[in-house]
Backbone as CSV, one residue per row, in Angstrom:
resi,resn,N_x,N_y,N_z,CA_x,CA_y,CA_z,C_x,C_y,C_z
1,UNK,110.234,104.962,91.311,110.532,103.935,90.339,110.525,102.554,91.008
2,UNK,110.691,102.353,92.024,111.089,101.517,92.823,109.567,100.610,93.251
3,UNK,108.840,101.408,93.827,107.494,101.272,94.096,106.620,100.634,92.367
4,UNK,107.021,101.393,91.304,106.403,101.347,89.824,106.785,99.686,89.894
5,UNK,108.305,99.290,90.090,108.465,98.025,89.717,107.905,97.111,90.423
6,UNK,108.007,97.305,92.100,107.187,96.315,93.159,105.901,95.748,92.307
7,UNK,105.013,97.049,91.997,103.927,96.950,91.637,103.862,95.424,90.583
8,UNK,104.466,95.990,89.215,104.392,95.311,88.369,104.877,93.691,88.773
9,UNK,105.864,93.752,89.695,105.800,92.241,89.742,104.256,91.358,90.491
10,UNK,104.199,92.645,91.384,102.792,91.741,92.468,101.875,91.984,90.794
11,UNK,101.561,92.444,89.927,100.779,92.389,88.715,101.282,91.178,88.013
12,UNK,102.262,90.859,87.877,102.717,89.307,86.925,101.961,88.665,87.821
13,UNK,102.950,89.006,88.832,102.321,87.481,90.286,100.893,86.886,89.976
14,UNK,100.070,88.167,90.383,98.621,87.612,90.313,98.211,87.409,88.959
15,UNK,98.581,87.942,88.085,97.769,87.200,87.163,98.592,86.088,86.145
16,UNK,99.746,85.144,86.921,100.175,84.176,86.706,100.302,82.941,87.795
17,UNK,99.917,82.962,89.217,100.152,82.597,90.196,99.372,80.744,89.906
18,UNK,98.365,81.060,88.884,97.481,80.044,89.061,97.894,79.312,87.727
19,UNK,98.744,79.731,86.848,99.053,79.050,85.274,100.523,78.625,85.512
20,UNK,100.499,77.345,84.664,101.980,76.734,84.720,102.635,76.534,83.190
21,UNK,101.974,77.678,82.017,102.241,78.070,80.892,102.150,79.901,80.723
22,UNK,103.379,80.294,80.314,103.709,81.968,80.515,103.803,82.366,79.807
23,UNK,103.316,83.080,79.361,103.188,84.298,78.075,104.425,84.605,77.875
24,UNK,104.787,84.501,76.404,106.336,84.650,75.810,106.419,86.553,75.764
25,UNK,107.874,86.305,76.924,108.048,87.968,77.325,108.126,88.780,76.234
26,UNK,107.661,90.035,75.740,107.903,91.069,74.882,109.215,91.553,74.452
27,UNK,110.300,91.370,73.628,111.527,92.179,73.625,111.369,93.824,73.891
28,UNK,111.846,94.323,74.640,111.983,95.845,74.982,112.365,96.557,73.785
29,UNK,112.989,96.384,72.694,113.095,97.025,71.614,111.891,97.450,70.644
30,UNK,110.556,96.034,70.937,109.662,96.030,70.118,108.866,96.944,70.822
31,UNK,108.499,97.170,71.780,107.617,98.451,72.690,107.635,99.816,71.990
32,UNK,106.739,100.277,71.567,106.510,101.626,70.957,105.359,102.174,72.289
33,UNK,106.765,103.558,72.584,105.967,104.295,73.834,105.612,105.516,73.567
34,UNK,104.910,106.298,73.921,105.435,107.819,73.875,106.363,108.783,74.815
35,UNK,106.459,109.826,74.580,107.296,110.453,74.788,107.044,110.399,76.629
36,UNK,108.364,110.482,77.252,108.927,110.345,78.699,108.513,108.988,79.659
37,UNK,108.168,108.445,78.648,107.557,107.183,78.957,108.867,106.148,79.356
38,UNK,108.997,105.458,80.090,109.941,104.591,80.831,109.581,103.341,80.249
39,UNK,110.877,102.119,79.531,110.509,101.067,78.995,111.647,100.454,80.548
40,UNK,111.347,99.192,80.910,111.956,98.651,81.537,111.903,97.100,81.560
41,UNK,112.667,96.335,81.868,112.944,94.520,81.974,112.369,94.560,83.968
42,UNK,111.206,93.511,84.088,110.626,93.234,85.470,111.224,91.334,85.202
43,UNK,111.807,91.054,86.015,112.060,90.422,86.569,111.101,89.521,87.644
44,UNK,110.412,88.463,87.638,110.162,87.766,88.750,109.754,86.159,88.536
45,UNK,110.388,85.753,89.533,110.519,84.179,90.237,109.347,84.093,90.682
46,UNK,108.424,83.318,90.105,107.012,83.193,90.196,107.029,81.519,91.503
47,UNK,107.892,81.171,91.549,107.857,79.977,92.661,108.396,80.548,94.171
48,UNK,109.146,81.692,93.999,109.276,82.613,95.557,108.039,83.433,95.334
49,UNK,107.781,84.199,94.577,106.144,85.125,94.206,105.091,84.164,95.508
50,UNK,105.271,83.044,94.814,104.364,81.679,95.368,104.220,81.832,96.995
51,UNK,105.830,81.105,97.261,105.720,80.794,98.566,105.619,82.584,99.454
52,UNK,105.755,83.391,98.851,105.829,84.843,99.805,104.787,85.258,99.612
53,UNK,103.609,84.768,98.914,102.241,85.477,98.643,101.099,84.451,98.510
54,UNK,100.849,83.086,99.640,100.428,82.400,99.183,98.713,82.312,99.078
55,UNK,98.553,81.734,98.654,96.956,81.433,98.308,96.266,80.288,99.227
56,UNK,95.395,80.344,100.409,94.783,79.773,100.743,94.157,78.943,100.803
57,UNK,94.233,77.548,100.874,92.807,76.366,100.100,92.218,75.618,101.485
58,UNK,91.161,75.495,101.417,90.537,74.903,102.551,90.662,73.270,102.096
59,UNK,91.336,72.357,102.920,91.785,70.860,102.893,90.451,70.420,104.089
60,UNK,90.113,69.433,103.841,90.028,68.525,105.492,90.795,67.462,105.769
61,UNK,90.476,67.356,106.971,91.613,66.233,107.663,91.320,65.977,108.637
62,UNK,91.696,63.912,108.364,90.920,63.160,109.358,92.332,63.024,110.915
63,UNK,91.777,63.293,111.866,92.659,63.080,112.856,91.698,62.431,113.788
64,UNK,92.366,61.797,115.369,92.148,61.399,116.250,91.142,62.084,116.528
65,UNK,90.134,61.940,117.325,89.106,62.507,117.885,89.827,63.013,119.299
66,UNK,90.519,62.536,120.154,90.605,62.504,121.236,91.920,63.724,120.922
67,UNK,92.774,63.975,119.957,93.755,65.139,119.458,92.461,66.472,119.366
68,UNK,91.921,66.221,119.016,90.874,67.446,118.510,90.234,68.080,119.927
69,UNK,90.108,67.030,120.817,89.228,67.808,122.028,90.689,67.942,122.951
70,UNK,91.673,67.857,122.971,92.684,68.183,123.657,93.118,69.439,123.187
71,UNK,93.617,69.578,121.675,93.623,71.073,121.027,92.310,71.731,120.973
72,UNK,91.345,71.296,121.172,90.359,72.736,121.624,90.275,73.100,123.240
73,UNK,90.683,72.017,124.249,91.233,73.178,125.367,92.018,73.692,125.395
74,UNK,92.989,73.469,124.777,94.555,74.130,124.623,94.132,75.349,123.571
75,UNK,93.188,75.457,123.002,92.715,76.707,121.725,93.856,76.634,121.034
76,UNK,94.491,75.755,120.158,95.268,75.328,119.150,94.553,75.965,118.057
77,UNK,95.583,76.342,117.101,95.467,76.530,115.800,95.600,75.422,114.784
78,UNK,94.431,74.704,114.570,94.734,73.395,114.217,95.593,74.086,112.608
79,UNK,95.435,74.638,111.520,95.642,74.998,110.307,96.729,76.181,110.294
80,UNK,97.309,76.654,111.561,98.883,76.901,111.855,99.814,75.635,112.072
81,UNK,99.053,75.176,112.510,100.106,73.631,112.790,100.285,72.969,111.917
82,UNK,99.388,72.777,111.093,99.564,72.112,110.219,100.146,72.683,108.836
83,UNK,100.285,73.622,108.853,100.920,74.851,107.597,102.269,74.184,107.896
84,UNK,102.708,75.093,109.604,103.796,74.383,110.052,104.658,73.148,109.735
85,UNK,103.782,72.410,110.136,104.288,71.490,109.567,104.599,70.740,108.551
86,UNK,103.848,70.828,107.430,103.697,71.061,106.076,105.349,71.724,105.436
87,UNK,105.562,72.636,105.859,106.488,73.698,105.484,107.898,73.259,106.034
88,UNK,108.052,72.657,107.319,108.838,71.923,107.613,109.194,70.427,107.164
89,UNK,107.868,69.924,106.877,108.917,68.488,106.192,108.859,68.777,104.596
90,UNK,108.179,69.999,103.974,108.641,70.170,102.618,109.834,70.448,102.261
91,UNK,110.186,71.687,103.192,111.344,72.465,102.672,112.715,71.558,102.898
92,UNK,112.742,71.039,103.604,114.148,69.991,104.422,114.745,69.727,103.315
């Protein structure tokens, strides 16, 4: 049961992750199931969904030239660092 519900939320998730208008939830009374069939209330916070499952976008970004050939001897993750950092002066 436990696993049934995971599921269904990663199922809201994705197919709400990208809309900022939500389909008005179903009352559980109105559900006509058949027999041994399980009705249940799923629950999920589509802005933690967000940040714990995020979606990728390719940005560019202008930096120093002389930063760029210093982090490629160092083999920097230029787009860890910058997530990083991103995530740190957002969340504060």
């Amino acid at each position: 049961m436990t696993d049934a519900i995971l599921m269904a939320i990663d199922a809201i998730g994705i197919m709400l992750e990208d809309k900022s208008e939500y389909p008005i939830a179903s009352k559980l009374e109105d559900l006509i199931v058949k027999n041994e069939v399980i009705k249940t209330v799923v629950s999920i916070n589509l802005d933690e969904y967000r940040r714990n499952n995020p979606k990728t976008v390719r940005k560019s970004v202008t930096v120093p030239e002389y930063l760029v050939k210093l982090g490629k001897e160092k083999n920097l993750n230029f787009s860890a660092i910058l997530t990083n950092a991103l995530k740190e002066r957002l969340e504060s």
